[in-house]
C-alpha positions as CSV (number, residue, x, y, z in Angstrom):
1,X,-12.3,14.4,2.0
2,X,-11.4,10.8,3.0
3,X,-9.0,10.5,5.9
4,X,-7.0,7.1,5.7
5,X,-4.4,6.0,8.0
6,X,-1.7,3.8,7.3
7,X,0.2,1.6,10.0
8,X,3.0,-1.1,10.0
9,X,6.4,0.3,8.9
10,X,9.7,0.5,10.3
11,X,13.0,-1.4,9.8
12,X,13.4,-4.8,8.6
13,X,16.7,-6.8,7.1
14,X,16.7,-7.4,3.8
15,X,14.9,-10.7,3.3
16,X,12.6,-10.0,6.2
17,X,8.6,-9.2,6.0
18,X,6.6,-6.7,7.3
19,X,2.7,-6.1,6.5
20,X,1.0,-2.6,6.2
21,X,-2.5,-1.5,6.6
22,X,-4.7,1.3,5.9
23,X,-7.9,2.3,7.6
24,X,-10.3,4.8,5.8
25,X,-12.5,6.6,8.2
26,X,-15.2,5.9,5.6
27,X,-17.2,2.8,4.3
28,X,-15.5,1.3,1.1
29,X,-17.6,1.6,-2.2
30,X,-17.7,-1.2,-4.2
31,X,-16.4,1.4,-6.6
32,X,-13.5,2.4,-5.0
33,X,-10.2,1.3,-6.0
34,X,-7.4,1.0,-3.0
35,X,-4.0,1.1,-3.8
36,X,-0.4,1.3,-2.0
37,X,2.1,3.6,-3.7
38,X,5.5,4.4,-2.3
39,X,8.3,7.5,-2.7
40,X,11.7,6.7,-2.3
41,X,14.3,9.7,-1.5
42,X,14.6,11.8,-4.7
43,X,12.4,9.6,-6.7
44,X,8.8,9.6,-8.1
45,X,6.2,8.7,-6.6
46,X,5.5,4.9,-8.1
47,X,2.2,2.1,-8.1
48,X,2.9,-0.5,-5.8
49,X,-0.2,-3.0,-6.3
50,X,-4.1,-2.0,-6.4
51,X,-6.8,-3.6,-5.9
52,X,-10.7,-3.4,-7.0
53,X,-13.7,-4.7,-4.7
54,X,-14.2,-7.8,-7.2
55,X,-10.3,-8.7,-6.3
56,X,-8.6,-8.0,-9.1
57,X,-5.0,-7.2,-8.6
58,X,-2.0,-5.4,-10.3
59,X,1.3,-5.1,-9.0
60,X,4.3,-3.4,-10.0
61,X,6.7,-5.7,-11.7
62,X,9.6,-5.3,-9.0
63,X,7.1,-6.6,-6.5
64,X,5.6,-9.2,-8.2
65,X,5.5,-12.7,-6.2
66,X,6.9,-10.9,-3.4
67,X,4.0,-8.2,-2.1
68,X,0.0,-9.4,-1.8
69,X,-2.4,-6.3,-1.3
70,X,-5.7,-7.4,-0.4
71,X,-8.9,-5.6,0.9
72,X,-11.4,-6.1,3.5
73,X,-14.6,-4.1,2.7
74,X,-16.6,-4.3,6.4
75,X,-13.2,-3.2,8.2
76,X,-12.5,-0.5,5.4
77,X,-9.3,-1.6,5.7
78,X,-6.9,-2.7,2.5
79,X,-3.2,-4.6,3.2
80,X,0.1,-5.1,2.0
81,X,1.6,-8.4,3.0
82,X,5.3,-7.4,1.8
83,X,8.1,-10.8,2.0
84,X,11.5,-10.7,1.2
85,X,12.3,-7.5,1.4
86,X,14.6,-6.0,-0.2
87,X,16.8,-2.6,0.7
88,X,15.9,-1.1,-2.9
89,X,12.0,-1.6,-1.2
90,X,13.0,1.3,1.0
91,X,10.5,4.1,1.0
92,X,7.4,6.1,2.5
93,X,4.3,3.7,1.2
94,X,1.2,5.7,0.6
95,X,-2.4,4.4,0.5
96,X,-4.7,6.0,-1.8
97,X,-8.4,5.6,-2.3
98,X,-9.7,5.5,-6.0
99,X,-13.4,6.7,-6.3
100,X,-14.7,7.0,-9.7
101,X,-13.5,11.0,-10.2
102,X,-11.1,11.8,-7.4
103,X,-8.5,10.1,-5.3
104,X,-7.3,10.6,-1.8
105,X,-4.0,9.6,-0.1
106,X,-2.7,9.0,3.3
107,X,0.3,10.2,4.9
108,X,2.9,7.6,4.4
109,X,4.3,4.9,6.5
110,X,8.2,5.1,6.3
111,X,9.5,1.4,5.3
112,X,13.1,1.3,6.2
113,X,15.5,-2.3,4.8
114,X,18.8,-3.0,5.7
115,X,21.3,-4.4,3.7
């Protein structure tokens, strides 16, 4: 079991910024795969934007120019820099760890945007 805990929501006007991170409470495998996801009320659960060790990047297309995820391996930490927010960006945002057979998530950070 991984423990991660993400940090940084809370309520923002549309337009506005805010930046989440996630610490796991282990080392970061070159292997591993960090991701944000996020669950708005009675929706899925959806991909936000991942991330591999080498830097490659995929994002969601309804974040695209707008959200940067990116990783720092000796904090174990991986970020989402999120700009002009928008309220249909209103969720819970999960982190999840990748390793090569199982994944583990955290327990949400609630993002809240105002119209």
């Amino acid at each position: 079991q991984v423990q991660l805990v993400e940090s940084g929501g809370g309520l923002v006007q549309a337009g506005g910024s805010l930046s989440l991170s996630c610490a796991a409470a282990r080392r970061i495998f070159s292997s591993d795969v960090m991701g944000w996801y996020r669950q708005a009320p009675g929706k899925q659960r959806e991909l936000v934007a991942t991330i591999t060790s080498a830097g490659s990047t995929n994002y969601a297309d309804s974040v695209k120019g707008r959200f940067t995820i990116s990783r720092d391996n000796a904090k174990n930490t991986v970020y989402l820099q999120m700009n002009d927010l928008k309220p249909e960006d209103t969720a819970v945002y999960y982190c999840r760890l990748q390793e090569q057979l199982v994944g583990y998530w955290g327990r949400g950070t609630q993002v809240i945007v105002s119209s």
